[in-house]
N, C-alpha and C positions, 0 to 999 in steps of 0.2 A: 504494500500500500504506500501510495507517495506520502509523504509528511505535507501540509500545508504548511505555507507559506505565513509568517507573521506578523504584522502590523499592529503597531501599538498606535492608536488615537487620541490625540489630548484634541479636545473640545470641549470650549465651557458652555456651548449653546445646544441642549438638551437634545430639542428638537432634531436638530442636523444631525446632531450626535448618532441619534436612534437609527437616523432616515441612511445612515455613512455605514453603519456598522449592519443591518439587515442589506444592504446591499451587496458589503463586501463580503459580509459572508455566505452570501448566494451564490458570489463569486467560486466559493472556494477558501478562501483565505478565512484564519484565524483573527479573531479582534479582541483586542483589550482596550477601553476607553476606560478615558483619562480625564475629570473637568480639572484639574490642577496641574501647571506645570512644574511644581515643588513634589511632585509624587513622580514625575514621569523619569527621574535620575534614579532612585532604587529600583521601580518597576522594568527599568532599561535594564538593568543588570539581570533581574531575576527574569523578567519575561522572553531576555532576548530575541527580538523583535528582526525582523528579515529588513523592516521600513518602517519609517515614522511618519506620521501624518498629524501637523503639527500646526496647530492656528497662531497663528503671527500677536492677534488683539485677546489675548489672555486678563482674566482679569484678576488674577493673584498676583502676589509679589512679583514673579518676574513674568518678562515677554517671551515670546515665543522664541524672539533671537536667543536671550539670554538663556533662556533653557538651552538651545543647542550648542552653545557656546561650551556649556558643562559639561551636555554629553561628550561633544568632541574630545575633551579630553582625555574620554577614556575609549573610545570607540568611533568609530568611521561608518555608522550604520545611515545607509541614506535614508534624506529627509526631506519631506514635501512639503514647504511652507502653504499654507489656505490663506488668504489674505484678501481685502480690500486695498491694500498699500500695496502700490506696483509704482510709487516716484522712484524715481532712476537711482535715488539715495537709499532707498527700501531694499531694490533691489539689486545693488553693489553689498551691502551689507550681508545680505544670506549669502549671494554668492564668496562670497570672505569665507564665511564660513566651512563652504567646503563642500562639493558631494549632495547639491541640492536643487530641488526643483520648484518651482514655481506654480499656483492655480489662483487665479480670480475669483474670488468668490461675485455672483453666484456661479458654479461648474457643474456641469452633467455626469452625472456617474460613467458614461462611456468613455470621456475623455480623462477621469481619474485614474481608471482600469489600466488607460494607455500608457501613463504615468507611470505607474506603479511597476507594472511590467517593463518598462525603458528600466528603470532604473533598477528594477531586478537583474536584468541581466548584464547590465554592465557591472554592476555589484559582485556579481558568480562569477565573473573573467578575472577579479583581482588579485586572485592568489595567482594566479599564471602571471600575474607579472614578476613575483620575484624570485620564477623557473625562470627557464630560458624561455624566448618567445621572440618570433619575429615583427621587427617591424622594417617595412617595405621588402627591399632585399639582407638586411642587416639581422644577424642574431643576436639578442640582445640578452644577459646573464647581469641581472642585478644583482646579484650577491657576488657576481665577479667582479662589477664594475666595468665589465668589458661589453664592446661592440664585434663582430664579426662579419666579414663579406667573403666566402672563399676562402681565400687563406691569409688574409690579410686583419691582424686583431688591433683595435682600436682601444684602449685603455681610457677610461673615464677616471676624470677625480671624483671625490665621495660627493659632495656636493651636486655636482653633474649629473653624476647619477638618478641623486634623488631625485631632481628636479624631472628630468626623462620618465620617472615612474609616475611620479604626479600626473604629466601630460597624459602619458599613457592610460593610466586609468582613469581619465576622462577624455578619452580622445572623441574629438567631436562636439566636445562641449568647452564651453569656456573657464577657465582657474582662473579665480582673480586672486592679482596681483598678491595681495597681503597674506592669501593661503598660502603660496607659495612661500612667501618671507616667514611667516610664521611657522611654519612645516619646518623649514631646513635648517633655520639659522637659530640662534639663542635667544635668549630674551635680553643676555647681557649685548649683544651688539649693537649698537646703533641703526636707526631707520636708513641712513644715505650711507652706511656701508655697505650694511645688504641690498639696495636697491644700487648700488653700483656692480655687486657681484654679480647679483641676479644678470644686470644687463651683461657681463661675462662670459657668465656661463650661457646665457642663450647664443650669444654671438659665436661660442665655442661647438656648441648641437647642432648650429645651423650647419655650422663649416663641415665638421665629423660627420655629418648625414649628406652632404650636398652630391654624394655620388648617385642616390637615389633620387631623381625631381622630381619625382612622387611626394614625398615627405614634407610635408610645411607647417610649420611652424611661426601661425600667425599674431601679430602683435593686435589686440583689441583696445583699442586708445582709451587711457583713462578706466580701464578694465584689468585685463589679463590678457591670460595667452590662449591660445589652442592648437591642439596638433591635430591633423588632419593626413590619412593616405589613401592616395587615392588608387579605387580598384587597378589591376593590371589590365592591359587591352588585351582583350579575349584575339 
């Protein structure tokens, strides 16, 4: 029998509450609903949740950001902000955060489904990132730090690395900018050191990939980044 799939729900509005969780579990999916985001940190641990579906306008102590901010710290579990706040400053902020998606309230439960699923499966691709695993023509070995084409091995610093795995498991989506700062570097470093390195090391990915033009590695102004490759011509 397959295991269903887990979703944990924080909504403080009843109603939706009911109307989210009898749908997803029609779906299939398992639901734990949540009106507090001050519960949804121990419940994360113990429910272990496959995804979170998480309303932005909380009305206890903290917001929906700030809840996932928590969790981030101990887990990478993706998370669907529900919101009415979609200004560009709402959402640079979740995207910060890391590993998240976006719905307007009001949403149709078919376009939720779709959601969820996107982000399922790019979720179950993450441990292969820190196997070996190609990207475009290059084999790429995160715990080696190395690149391969042939017989030609490409050495990454540790840094670089990271930064390529980030991409990678969101390829096609966009990392902003501060995830990645925050990801890699300390907390003791400065903001304009790591935003010097960062631009380094990209300029160093670009160059170590550039055998493949498939591979690109786009700058999202005032955003982040994104890695992108493109299918091979049949």
């Amino acid at each position: 029998m397959t295991e269903k799939n887990k979703i944990l729900l924080i909504e403080d509005d009843a109603n939706l509450a009911f109307m989210l969780t009898d749908g997803l579990e029609s779906e299939g999916f398992t639901v734990l609903h949540l009106s507090e985001g001050e519960k949804a940190l121990q419940a994360q641990v113990d429910f272990q949740p496959d995804i979170i579906l998480l309303d932005v306008n909380l009305k206890g102590v903290m917001n929906g950001f700030e809840v996932s901010k928590k969790i981030r710290q101990g887990s990478q579990v993706p998370v669907i902000f529900t919101t009415s706040r979609t200004q560009i400053e709402d959402v640079q902020e979740g995207f910060g955060i890391g590993h998240v998606d976006y719905l307007k309230k009001p949403f149709g439960m078919r376009e939720l489904i779709l959601r969820i699923n996107e982000l399922l499966s790019r979720s179950s691709n993450q441990k292969a990132v820190s196997q070996a695993c190609h990207i475009g023509n290059f084999l790429f070995s995160a715990s080696e730090h190395l690149l391969q084409v042939g017989n030609e091995k490409i050495h990454l610093q540790k840094n670089e690395c990271a930064v390529l795995v980030l991409l990678l498991k969101n390829q096609g989506q966009v990392v902003h900018k501060n995830c990645i700062l925050e990801s890699v570097w300390n907390e003791d470093t400065d903001v304009k050191t790591k935003e010097a390195s960062l631009h380094n090391i990209l300029s160093s990915l670009r160059h170590k990939l550039s055998t493949d033009n498939r591979i690109h590695i786009e700058t999202i102004p005032k955003i982040g980044y994104k890695l992108t490759i493109e299918e091979p011509d049949v």
